[in-house]
N, C-alpha and C positions, 0 to 999 in steps of 0.2 A: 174576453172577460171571463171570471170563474163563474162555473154554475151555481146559481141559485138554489138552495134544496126544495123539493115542492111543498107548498103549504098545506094542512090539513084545512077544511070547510070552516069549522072555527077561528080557524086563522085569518083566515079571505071576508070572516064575518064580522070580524073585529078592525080591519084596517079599511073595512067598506064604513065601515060608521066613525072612524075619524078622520075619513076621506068627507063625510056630510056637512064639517066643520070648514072645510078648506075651499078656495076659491079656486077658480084654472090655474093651475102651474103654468103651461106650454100651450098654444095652440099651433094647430100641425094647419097650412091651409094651400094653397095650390102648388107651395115651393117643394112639395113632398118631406120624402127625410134628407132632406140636404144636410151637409157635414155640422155646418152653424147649429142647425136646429135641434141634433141628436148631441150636438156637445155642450147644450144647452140643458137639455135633457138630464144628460150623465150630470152635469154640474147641479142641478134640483135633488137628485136622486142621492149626490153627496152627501146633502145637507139638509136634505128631508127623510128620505129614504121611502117616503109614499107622496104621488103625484098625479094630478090629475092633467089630464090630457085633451085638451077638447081639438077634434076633427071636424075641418069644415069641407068634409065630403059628403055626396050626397047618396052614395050607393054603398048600403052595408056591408056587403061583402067587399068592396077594394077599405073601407073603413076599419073591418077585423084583419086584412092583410097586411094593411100600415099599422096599425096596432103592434100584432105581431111580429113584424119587422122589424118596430123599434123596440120593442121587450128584447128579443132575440139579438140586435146588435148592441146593446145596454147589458146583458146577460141581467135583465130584471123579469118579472114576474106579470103577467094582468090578474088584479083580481077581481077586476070590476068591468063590466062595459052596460053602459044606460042608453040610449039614443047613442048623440054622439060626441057622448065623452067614456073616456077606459081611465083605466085606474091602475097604474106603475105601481114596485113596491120591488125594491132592491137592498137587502140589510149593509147597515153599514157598522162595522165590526168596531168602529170609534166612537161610534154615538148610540147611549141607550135603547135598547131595544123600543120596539113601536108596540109589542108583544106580548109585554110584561103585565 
C-alpha cells in the first residue's frame, strides 16, 4: 500500500468527532486479521475512508498490536483508540476529503 502522510493533532481531532457519529465498521474477534477480514477493511476504508474498528480482545496490548497490524497492512492511519475500539482513516484521492 502507499504511505499514508502523518496527520497533524487537529487532524486526528477532527476525524475523532465524525468517527462519534458512525456505528462499528468491522469487528476484529478470535479470527484475528485473517485475509476476509483485512479485505473487508480495505473495502470500508474505500468508501469511507474513516472506520471504526471494534476488538473483541481482552488484553490491551495484543489489542494496539492488531490494531497496528491492520493500519500497517491497509497502509492507513489509527487516530483513535477508546477501550476497545481504534479508529482507521486512509484518504482516498476519489472521494472528498474528510478534512475539508
Amino acid at each position: 500500500m502507499e504511505d499514508t502522510p502523518v496527520l497533524k493533532g487537529a487532524d486526528r481531532s477532527k476525524l475523532r468527532g465524525l468517527a462519534m457519529r458512525r456505528g462499528d465498521g468491522a469487528t476484529l474477534g478470535k479470527g484475528g486479521l485473517a485475509d476476509g477480514f483485512v479485505s473487508n477493511v480495505d473495502n470500508l476504508l474505500k468508501r469511507e475512508q474513516l472506520v471504526k474498528v471494534r476488538l473483541l480482545i481482552d488484553d490491551r496490548a495484543e489489542r494496539a498490536r492488531m490494531l497496528d497490524g491492520l493500519a500497517d497492512r491497509l497502509g492507513a492511519e489509527v487516530v483513535g483508540r477508546t477501550g476497545k475500539t481504534g479508529l482507521l482513516y486512509r484518504r482516498n484521492p476519489e472521494l472528498p476529503s474528510l478534512l475539508r
